[in-house]
C-alpha positions in Angstrom: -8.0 12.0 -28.9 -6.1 10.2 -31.8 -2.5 10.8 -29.8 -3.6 8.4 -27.0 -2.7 5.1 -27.2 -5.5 3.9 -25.1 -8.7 5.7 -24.0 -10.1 3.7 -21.0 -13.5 4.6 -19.0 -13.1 4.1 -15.3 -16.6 3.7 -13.8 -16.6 4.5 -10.4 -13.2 6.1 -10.3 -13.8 8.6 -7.3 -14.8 5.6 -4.8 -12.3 3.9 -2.5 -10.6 0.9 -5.2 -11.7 3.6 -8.0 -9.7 6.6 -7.1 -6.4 4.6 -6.3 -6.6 3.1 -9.8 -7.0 6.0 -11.2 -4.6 7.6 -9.2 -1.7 5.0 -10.4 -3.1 5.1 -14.1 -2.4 8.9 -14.7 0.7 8.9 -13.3 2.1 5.8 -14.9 0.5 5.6 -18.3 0.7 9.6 -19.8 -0.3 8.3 -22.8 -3.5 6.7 -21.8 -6.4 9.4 -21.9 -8.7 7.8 -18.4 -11.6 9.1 -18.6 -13.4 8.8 -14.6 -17.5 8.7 -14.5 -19.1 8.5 -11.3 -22.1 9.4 -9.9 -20.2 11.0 -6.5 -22.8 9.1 -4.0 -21.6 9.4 -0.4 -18.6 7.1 -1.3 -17.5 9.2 -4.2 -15.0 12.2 -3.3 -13.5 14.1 -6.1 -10.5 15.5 -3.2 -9.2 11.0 -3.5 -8.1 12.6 -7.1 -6.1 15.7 -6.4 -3.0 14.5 -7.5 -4.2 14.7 -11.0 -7.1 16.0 -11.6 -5.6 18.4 -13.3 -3.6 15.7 -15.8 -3.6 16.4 -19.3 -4.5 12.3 -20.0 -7.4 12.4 -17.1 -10.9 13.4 -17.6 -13.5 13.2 -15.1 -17.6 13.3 -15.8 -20.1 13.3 -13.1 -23.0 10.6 -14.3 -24.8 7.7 -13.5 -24.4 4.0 -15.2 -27.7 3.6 -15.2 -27.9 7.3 -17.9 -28.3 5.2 -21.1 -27.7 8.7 -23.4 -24.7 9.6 -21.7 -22.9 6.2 -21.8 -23.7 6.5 -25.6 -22.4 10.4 -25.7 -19.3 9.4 -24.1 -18.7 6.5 -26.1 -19.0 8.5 -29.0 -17.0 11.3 -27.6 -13.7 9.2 -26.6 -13.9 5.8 -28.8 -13.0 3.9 -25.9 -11.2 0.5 -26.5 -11.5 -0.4 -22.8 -13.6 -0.2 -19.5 -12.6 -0.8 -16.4 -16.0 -1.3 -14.5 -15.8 -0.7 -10.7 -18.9 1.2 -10.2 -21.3 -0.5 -7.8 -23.1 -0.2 -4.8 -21.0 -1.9 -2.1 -21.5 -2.2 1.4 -23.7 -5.3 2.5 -25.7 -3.7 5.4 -27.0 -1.3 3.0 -28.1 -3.9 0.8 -30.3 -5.3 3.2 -32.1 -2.5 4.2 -32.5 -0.9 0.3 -31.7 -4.1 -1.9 -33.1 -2.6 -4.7 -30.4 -0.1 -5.3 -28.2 -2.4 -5.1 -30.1 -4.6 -8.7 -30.5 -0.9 -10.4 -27.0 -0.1 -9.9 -24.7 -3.4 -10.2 -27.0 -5.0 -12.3 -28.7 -2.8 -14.2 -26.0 -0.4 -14.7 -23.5 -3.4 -15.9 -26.0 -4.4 -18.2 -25.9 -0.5 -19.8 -22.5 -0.7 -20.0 -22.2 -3.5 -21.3 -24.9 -2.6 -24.4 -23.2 0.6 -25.4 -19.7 -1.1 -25.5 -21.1 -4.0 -28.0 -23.1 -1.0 -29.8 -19.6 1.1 -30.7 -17.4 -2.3 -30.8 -18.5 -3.9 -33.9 -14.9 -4.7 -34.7 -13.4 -6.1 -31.2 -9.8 -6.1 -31.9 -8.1 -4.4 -29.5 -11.0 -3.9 -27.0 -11.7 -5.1 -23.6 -14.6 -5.3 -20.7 -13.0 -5.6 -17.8 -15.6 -6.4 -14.6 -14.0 -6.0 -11.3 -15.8 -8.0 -8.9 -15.8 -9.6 -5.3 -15.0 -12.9 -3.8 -19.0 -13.0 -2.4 -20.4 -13.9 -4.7 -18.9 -17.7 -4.3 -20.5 -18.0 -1.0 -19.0 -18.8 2.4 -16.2 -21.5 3.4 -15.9 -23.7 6.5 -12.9 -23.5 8.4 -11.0 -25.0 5.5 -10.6 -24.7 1.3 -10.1 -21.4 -0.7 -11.9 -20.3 -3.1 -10.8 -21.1 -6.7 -12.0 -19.7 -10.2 -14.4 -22.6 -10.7 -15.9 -22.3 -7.3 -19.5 -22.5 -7.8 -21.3 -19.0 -6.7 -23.7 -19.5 -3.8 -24.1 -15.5 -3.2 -25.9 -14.7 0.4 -26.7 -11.3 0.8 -28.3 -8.7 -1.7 -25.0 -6.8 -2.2 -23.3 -10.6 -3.2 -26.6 -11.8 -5.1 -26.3 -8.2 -7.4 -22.5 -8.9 -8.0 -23.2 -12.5 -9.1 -25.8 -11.4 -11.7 -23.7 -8.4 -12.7 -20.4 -11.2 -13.2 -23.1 -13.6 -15.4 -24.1 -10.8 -17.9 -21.0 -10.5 -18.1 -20.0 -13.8 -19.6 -23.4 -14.4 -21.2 -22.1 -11.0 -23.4 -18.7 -13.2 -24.3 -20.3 -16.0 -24.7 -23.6 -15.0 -26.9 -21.9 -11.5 -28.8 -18.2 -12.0 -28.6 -18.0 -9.4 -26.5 -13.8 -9.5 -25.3 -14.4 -9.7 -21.6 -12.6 -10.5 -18.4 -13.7 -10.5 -14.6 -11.5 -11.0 -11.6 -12.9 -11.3 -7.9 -11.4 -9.8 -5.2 -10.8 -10.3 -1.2 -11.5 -7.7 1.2 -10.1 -4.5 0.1 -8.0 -2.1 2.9 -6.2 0.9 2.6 -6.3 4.4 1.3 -9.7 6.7 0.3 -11.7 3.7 2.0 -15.2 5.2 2.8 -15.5 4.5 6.8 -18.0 2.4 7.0 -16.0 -0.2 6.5 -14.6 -2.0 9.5 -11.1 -1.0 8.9 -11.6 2.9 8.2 -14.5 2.6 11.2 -12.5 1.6 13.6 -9.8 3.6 13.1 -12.3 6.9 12.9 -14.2 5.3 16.3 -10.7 5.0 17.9 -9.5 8.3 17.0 -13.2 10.0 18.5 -13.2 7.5 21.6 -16.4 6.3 20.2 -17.9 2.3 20.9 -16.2 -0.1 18.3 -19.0 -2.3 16.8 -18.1 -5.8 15.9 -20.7 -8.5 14.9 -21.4 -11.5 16.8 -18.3 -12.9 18.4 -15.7 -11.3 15.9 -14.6 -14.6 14.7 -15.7 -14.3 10.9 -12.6 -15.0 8.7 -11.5 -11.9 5.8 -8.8 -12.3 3.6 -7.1 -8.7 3.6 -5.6 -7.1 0.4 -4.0 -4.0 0.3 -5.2 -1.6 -2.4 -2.5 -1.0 -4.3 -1.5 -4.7 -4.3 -4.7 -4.9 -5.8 -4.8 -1.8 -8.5 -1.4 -3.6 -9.9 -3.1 -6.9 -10.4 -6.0 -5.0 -12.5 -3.0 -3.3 -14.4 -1.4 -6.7 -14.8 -5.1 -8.5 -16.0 -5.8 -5.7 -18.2 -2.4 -5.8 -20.4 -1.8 -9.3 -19.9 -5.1 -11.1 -19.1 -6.7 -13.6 -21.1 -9.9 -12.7 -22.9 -12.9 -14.7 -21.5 -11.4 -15.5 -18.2 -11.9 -15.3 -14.5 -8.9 -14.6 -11.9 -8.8 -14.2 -8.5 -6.8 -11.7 -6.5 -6.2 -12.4 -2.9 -3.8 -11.1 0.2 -2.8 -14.2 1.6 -3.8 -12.3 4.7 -6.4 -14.5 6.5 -7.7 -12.8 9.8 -10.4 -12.8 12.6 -12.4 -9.4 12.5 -12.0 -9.4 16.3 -8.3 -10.2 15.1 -8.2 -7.2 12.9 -9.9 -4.8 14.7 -7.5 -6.1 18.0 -4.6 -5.1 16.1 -6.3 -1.5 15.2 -6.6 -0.7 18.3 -2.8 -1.6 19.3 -1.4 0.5 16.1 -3.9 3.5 16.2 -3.2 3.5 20.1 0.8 3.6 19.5 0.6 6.3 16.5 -1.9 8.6 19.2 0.8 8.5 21.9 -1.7 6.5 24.1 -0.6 4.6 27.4 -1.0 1.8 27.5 -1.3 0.7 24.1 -4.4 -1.3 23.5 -6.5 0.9 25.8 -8.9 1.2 22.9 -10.0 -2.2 22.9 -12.2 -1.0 25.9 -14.0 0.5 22.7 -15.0 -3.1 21.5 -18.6 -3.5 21.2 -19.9 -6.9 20.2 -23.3 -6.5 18.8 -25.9 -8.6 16.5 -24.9 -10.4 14.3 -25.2 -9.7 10.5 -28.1 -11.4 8.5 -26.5 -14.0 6.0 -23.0 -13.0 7.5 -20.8 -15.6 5.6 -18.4 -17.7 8.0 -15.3 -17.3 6.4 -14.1 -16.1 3.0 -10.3 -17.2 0.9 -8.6 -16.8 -1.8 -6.7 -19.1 -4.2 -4.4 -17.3 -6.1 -2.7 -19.8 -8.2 -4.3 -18.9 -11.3 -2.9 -15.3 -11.5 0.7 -16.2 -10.0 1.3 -18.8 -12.5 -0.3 -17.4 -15.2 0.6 -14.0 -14.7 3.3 -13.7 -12.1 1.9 -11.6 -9.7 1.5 -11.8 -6.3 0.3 -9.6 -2.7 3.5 -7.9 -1.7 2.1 -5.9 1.0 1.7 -8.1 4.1 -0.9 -7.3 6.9 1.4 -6.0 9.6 2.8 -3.4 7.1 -0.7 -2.5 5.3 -2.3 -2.0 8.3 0.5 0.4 9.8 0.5 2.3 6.7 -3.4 2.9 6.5 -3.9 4.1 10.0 -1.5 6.4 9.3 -2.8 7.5 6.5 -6.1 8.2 8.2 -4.7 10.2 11.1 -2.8 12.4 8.5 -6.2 13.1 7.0 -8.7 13.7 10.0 -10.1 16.3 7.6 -10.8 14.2 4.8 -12.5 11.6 7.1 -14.6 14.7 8.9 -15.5 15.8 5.6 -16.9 12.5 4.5 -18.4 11.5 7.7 -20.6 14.5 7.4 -24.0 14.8 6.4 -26.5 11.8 5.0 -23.6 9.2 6.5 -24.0 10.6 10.1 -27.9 10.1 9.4 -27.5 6.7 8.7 -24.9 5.2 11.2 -26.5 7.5 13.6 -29.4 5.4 13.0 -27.4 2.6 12.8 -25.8 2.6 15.8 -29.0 3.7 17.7 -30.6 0.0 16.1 -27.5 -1.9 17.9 -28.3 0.1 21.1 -24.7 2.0 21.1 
């Protein structure tokens, strides 16, 4: 383990943000050992890291954040001087029908991880907790103002209320044990490995089967949109060049309408199928109840990261969008597989409960 020169644990590394990290880690850094644990719940997939699961710097361990002995056994097994903490239960509808897996996961499981690193970091130099988080938990915006770094949090749903807790341990461990620390909150995530039942994955998958496109209330909630791998280069830029203590915030610059996005779906999905005329799928378009505590519109200020850091989104909607649907029709297996089993029960259900 001694001829790495970094050994980072990746929690939730075979989830949709997860495996694309981990994916560009391996390849780029050979000389970091990353070490993937997650639990493989529906949204885990081990075939997102084919590429390298057979790396000589890449281990992967099936476990749960919430296994107190195991975080301990691994810590003790790989001496890690850093943790890139993406595991977390993610979707908000789920959270409102079963919010307590939402506080044993992303709160509890943060709050394990958290322990064990301050347990086998006595000395801190060189080490770093890094929380990757979500622009919910500030809340929801009117139709103008982003959402800075000192916005105050004013979470609304279960999933948003768990990632606000989770970000507070997190600074209460900086602030009360020195822990070395950093948290950055992201906009909504598209692109490769997303689980579909996301809109963006869903609708392509609904298009693709000629199946009803849900959309909640009048489509007209606002989403900044950021490609994943605009993203996973932010993380890599926070981790090396971060501050310790400090919050940033990663956006797209891509502020859309769902009914805007999912519009635009149908019009690429339709042109890649060969379909005449294109936009016929937007007969698909469902508009159903709305979401409880759906937040009006969410943005991002990313000020903070481009000056201090110099990066910026350089994947722009048109282009991220083109290149994910194709992605997904290239791999109709890979979304059969994983729309299989306990996720047909539940957006079977789910769709029955919005009479589609």
């Amino acid at each position: 383990m001694d001829s790495f020169e970094k050994k980072i644990l990746v929690t939730g590394g075979a989830g949709f943000i997860g495996s694309n990290l981990v994916n560009y880690f391996v390849k780029k850094y050979p000389d970091y050992l990353i070490v993937n644990l997650d639990k493989l719940t529906y949204a885990g997939n081990l075939i997102n890291l084919r590429d390298v699961e057979n790396a000589p710097n890449y281990r992967f361990v099936k476990g749960d954040i919430l296994d107190k002995s195991l975080l301990d056994k691994l810590f003790g097994q790989y001496d890690f001087d850093t943790v890139l903490h993406l595991a977390a239960e993610s979707h908000v509808d789920r959270s409102i029908d079963s919010p307590d897996d939402f506080v044993h996961t992303n709160v509890t499981g943060t709050v394990n991880l958290l322990n064990v690193a301050r347990k086998y970091w006595p000395n801190t130099e060189g080490k770093l907790f890094y929380h990757i988080s979500t622009d919910e938990v500030y809340g929801s915006l009117g139709d103008t103002g982003k959402f800075t770094e000192k916005t105050c949090y004013d979470p609304h749903s279960p999933y948003s209320a768990s990632k606000a807790a989770s970000d507070h341990f997190v600074r209460a461990y900086y602030h009360t044990y020195g822990l070395p620390v950093i948290i950055s909150n992201c906009s909504n995530n598209y692109g490769p490995y997303q689980f579909p039942e996301k809109l963006i994955p869903l609708t392509i998958n609904n298009i693709i089967h000629n199946k009803p496109i849900p959309v909640y209330g009048r489509g007209e909630n606002v989403r900044d949109w950021l490609y994943v791998e605009d993203h996973v280069r932010a993380i890599d830029l926070i981790m090396h060049q971060g501050r310790n203590g400090e919050t940033y915030n990663i956006g797209g610059n891509n502020e859309l309408k769902n009914i805007e996005v999912v519009e635009k779906l149908c019009e690429v999905t339709d042109e890649f199928l060969g379909r005449s005329p294109i936009g016929i799928s937007k007969k698909l378009i469902r508009f159903v109840k709305d979401r409880a505590g759906h937040d009006w519109r969410y943005a991002i200020d990313i000020n903070k990261i481009k000056t201090e850091l110099g990066w910026q989104p350089a994947v722009r909607f048109d282009e991220g969008i083109r290149k994910t649907v194709q992605w997904y029709l290239d791999r109709q297996d890979w979304l059969k597989q994983v729309t299989s089993g306990a996720y047909r029960n539940y957006y079977d259900k789910m769709y029955k409960n919005r009479g589609l």
